[in-house]
N, C-alpha and C positions, 0 to 999 in steps of 0.2 A: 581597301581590298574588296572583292566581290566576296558573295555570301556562299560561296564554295571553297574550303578549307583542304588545299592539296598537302596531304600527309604521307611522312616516308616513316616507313618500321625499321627500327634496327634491332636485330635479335628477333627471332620469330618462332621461336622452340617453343615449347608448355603453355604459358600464361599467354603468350600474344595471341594464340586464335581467337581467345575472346575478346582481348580488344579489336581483333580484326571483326568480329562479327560484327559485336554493337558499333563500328563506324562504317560496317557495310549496310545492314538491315536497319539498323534504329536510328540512323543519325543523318537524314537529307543532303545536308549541307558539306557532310565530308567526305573524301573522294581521296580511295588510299591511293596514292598515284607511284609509290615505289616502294619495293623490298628489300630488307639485307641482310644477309646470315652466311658465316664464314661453312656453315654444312649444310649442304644439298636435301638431305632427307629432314633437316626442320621446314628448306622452304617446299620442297614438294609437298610437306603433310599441311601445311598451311593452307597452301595454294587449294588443295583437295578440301579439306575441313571449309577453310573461310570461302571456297568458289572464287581466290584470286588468279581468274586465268589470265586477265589482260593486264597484267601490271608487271612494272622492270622490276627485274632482276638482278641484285648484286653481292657481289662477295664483299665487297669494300666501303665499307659507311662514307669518307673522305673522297671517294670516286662518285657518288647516288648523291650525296649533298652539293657535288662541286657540279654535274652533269641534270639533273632534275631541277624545274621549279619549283618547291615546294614552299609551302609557307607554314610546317611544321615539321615535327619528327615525336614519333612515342617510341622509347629505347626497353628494354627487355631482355638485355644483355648481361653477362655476368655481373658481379657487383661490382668489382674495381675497374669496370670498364668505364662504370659509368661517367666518372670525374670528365676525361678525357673527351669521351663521343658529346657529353652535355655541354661543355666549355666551346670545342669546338662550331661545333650547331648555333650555338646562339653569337658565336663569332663569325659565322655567316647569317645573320639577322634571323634565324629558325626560335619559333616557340616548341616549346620542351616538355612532352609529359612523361617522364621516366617512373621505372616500376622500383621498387623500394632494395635499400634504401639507396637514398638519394647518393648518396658517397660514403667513404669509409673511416674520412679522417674530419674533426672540428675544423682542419686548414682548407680543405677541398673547398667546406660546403660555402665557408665567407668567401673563399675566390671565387665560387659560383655565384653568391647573391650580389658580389659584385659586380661580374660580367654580367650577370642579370640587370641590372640597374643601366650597367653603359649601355645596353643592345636595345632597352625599355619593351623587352618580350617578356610574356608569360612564360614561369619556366615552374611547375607544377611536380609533386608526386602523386602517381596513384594509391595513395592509402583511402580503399573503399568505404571503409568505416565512418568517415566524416559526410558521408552521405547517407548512410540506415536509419530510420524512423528513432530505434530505442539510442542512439548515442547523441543522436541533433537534441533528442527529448532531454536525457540526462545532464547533457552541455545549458542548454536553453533552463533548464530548474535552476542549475548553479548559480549562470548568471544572473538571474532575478533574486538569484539569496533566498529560494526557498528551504535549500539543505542548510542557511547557515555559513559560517567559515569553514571549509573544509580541516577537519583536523585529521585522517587520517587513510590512508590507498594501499588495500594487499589486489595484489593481479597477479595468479596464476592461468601460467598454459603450460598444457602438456600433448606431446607429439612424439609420433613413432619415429622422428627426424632420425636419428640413429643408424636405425634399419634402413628405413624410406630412402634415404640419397646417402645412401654407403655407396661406395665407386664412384660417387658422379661429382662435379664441380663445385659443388656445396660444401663438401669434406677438404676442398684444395685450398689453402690459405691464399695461394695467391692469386685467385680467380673471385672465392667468397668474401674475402678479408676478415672474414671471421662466422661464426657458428651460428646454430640459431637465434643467439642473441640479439644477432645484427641480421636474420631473416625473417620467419614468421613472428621471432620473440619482436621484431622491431615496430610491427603492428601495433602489440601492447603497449608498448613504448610508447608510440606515439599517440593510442587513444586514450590512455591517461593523462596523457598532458594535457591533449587538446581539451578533452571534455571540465577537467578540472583548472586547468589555467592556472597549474601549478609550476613554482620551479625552481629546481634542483636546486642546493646548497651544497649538500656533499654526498658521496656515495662511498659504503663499502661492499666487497663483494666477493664470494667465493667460488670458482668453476669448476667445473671435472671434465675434462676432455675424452675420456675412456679410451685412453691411445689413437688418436685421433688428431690430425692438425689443429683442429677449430673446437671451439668450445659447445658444448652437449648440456649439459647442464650446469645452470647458473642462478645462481639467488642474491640479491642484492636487493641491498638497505637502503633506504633516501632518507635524508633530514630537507625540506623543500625553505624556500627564504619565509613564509609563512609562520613556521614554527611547525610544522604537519609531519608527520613521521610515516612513511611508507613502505613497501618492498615490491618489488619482483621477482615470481621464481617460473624461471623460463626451463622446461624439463623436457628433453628431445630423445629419453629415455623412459617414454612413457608407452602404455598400452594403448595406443590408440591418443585421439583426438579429446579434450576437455579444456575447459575455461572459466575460468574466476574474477570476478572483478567485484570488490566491495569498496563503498566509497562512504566513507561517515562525515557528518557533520555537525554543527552544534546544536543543528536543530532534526537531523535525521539521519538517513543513512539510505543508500542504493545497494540493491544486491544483485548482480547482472551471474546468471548461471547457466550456461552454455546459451547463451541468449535470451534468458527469460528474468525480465524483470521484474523486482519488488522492488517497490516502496513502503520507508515508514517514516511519515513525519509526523513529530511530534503535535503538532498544535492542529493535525488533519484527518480525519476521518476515525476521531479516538484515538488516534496514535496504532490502527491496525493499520495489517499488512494490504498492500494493493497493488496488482497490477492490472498496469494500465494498457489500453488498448491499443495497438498500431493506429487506429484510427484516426482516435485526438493525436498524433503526431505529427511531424514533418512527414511531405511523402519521400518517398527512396528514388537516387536516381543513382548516377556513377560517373567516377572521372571523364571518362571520355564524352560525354552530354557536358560536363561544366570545361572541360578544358576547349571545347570546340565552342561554347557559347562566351568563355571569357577573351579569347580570340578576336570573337565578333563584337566584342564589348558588349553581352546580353549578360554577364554574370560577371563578378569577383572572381578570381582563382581561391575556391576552397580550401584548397591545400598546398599553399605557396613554400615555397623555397626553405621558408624559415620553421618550418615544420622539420624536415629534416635537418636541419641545424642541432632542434632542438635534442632528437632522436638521437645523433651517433654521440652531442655533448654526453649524454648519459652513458650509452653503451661505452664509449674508451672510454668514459671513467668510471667504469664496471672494469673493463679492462685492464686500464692500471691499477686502480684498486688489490684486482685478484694475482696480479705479477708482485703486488708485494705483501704477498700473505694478508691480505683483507685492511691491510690499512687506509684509514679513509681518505679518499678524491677529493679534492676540495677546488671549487672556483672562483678567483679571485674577485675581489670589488661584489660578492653577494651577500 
């Protein structure tokens, strides 16, 4: 293929202006060459926001993939839409960067890695976080065995989600396919796994929906194959925005608090606390730069397919879990 990567959007509401920006302004090589959103007023704000005045226009994802050439698509669409517009796209040979999560069911995501596999495209989520300095940093200490065997992972968030997306598609069970455990909670999800390369055994888990379709607040236990005992308490009835992430090990421990990290390893700097500079880091970049350079074959896909695999195995089994009064999830052959 040439070094010009022609990309169709599907969903264009909220979060897409910014990927429309950075593959309009930061990324040469990409060329958004189509639009598609079932409502007018996402793509007019788009169009005005992102400066997309020369590019098609469509109401219909299966009419813009079957009518355009393109040689990808980043989706942005509700969550349970995603299965479907992802499957299809890469069953027209389209590479895939969808916004999270990836699907809603463990059965979706292996049918996706599979039609991944026959179609031999990059099929990607955008979970930004596998690209910021302090998470590459945290990921990168583990793997060297500076912390140790990880023995132990609390991650709290908390969000006005509640309030925030009351009336809107987020609260619709069958649009979100669940709460924020499976929205911004699914972030946390996934940058615990990744950074710790941990994995699940069993989970139990409690929810509160507050009269509400979708679940709001959720706390849930892990036992990981390790021996490692953890939790997540995803709270969408909170005052405002906050974050927790503490990661211990046999030889240290990480303390990520709204983004600011500490370190304390034992056999380093006397065992005091230190954070460390953005500097000594990985530099920061974002999905859209690696999904458009793994394309070209200039990069790995950072955040493949199996990433979300990982993600919704936990959440449905936070889910069943909490359907039978907290009894624990368990996955077999771990």
């Amino acid at each position: 293929m040439s070094d010009t990567v022609r990309i169709g959007m599907i969903g264009v509401g909220g979060i897409a202006v910014g990927h429309a920006r950075r593959l309009k302004n930061e990324i040469p090589e990409a060329e958004i060459a189509a639009i598609c959103d079932t409502s007018q007023a996402s793509i007019d704000r788009i169009r005005e926001r992102a400066e997309l005045n020369n590019v098609a226009v469509y109401n219909d994802y299966a009419e813009m993939i079957e009518k355009e050439e393109l040689d990808a698509v980043e989706i942005a669409s509700p969550h349970t839409l995603h299965f479907q517009q992802i499957l299809d796209c890469l069953g027209k040979g389209l590479h895939v960067l969808t916004e999270k999560p990836m699907v809603c069911s463990q059965e979706h995501a292996h049918q996706l890695i599979e039609a991944r596999d026959r179609a031999g495209k990059v099929l990607m989520i955008s979970y930004q976080r596998h690209f910021s300095p302090e998470f590459q940093h945290i990921r990168n200490r583990i793997k060297n065995g500076d912390l140790g065997e990880v023995t132990f992972v609390s991650a709290l968030q908390g969000q006005d989600w509640l309030r925030i997306c009351a009336n809107t598609w987020r609260h619709t069970q069958a649009l979100s396919g669940g709460g924020q455990l499976n929205d911004s909670g699914s972030h946390l999800v996934d940058i615990v796994l990744w950074i710790t390369g941990l994995v699940p055994k069993e989970v139990s888990a409690f929810i509160e929906n507050f009269n509400v379709e979708v679940d709001i607040n959720s706390t849930v236990s892990v036992k990981y194959t390790n021996g490692a005992l953890g939790n997540f308490s995803v709270i969408g009835d909170c005052p405002g925005w906050w974050e927790d992430v503490t990661i211990v090990g046999q030889e240290g421990a990480f303390f990520l608090r709204n983004g600011k990290l500490t370190e304390r390893i034992r056999n380093q700097n006397d065992g005091k606390d230190v954070q460390p500079s953005t500097d000594d880091m990985p530099k920061d970049t974002n999905p859209d730069r690696n999904f458009v350079d793994a394309i070209l074959g200039r990069d790995e896909p950072r955040v493949p397919a199996e990433c979300g695999l990982r993600v919704i195995e936990l959440t449905e089994g936070a889910w069943e879990s909490a359907k039978n009064g907290g009894q624990p999830y368990r996955w077999e052959g771990r």
